[in-house]
Wavefront OBJ file of the C-alpha trace (Angstrom):
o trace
v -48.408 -23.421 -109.418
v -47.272 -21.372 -112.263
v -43.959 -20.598 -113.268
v -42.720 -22.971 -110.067
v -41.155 -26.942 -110.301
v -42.882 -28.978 -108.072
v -39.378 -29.186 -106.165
v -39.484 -25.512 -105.812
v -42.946 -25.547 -104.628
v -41.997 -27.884 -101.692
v -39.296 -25.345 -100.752
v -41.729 -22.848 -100.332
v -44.018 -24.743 -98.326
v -40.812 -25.897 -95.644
v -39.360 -22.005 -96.090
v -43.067 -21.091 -94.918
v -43.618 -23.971 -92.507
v -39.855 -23.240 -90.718
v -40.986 -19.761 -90.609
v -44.118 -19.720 -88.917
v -43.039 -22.457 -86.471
v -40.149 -19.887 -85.710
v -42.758 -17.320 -84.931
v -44.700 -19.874 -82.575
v -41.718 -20.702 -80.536
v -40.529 -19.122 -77.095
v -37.513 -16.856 -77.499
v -34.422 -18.672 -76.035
v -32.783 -15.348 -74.345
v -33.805 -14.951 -70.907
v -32.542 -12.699 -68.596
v -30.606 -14.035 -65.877
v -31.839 -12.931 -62.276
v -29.507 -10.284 -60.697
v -28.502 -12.476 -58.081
v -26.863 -15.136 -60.452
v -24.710 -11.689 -61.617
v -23.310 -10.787 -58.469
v -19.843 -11.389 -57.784
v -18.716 -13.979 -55.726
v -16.883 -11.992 -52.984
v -20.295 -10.408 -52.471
v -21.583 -10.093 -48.654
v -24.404 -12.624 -49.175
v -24.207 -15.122 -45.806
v -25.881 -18.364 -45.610
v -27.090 -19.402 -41.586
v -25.534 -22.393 -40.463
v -22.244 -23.830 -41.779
v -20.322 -23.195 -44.561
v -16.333 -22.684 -45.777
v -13.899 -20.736 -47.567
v -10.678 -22.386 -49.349
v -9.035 -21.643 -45.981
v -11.739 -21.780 -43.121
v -14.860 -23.345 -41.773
v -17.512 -21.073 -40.156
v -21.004 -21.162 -38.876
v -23.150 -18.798 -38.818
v -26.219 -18.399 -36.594
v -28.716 -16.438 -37.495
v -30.535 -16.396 -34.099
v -30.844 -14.144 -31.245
v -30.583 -17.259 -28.639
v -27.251 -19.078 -27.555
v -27.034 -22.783 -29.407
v -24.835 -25.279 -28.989
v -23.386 -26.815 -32.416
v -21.722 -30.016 -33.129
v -18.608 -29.753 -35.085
v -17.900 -32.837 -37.628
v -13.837 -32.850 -37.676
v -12.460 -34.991 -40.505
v -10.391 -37.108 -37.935
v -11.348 -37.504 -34.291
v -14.292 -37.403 -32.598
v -17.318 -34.788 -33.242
v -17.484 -32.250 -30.559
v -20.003 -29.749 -29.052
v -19.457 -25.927 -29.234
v -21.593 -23.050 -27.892
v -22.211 -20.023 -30.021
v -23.658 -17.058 -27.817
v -24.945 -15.361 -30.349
v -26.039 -14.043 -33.538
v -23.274 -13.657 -36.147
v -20.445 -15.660 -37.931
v -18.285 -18.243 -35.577
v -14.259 -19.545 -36.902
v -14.960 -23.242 -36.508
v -11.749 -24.217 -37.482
v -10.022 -25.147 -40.882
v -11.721 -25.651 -44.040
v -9.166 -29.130 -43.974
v -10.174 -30.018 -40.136
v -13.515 -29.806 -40.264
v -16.033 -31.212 -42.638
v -19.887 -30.252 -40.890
v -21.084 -28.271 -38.536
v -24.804 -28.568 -37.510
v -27.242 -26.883 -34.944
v -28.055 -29.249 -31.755
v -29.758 -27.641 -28.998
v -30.435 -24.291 -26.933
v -27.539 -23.194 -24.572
v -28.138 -21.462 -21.604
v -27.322 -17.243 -21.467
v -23.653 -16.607 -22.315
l 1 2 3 4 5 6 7 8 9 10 11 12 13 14 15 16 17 18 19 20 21 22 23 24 25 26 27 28 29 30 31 32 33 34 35 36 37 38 39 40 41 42 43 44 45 46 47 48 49 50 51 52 53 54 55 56 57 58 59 60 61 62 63 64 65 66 67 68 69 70 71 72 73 74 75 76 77 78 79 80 81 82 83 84 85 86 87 88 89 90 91 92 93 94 95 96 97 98 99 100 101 102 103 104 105 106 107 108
C-alpha cells in the first residue's frame, strides 16, 4: 500500500465495502398502486355497510331481496328489508353503529 497510511487504507476498504453493499440493496422508491392515489370522494363502493361523517348506508350488491339487521347505538337491533341491488340510508352515522346481512326476503 504505497503512498497510503494504514488509516487511509481502511477508509478505502469501508468507502468500497459501503459502496458495493449500496449496489446489492433493493431500491427504496416504489411506486404506489393507482388505487392508493385516487381521491377520496372517488365513486369506489364497498357491499355491505359502511358511513359517511353524516350517514350510515348499506349497500347490497345482490340481485335478491335480503333482510339486514341494523345495530343502533341505543335501543334494540332491528330487521330491515332491502329489495334490491344498490345503496340503502340506514340512518345516521351517530344512530347506528352496524349493519349486517341476515337472510333472504321474499320478492319486493
Amino acid at each position: 500500500m504505497r503512498g497510503m497510511t494504514k488509516h487511509g487504507a481502511i477508509l478505502s476498504g469501508a468507502v468500497l465495502l459501503g459502496a458495493a453493499l449500496t449496489a446489492m440493496a433493493p431500491t427504496a422508491a416504489v411506486a404506489a398502486p393507482a388505487a392508493a392515489s385516487a381521491p377520496a370522494s372517488a365513486s369506489i363502493q364497498v357491499c355491505g355497510f359502511y358511513e359517511t361523517h353524516a350517514t350510515a348506508y348499506y349497500n347490497h350488491c345482490g340481485d335478491a331481496p335480503i333482510w339486514i339487521v341494523v345495530d343502533y347505538a341505543s335501543g334494540p337491533n332491528q330487521y330491515r328489508q332491502i329489495c334490491g341491488r344498490g345503496v340503502t340510508d340506514i340512518g345516521g352515522a351517530g344512530a347506528v353503529d352496524n349493519a349486517w346481512y341476515s337472510h333472504p326476503a321474499p320478492a319486493c
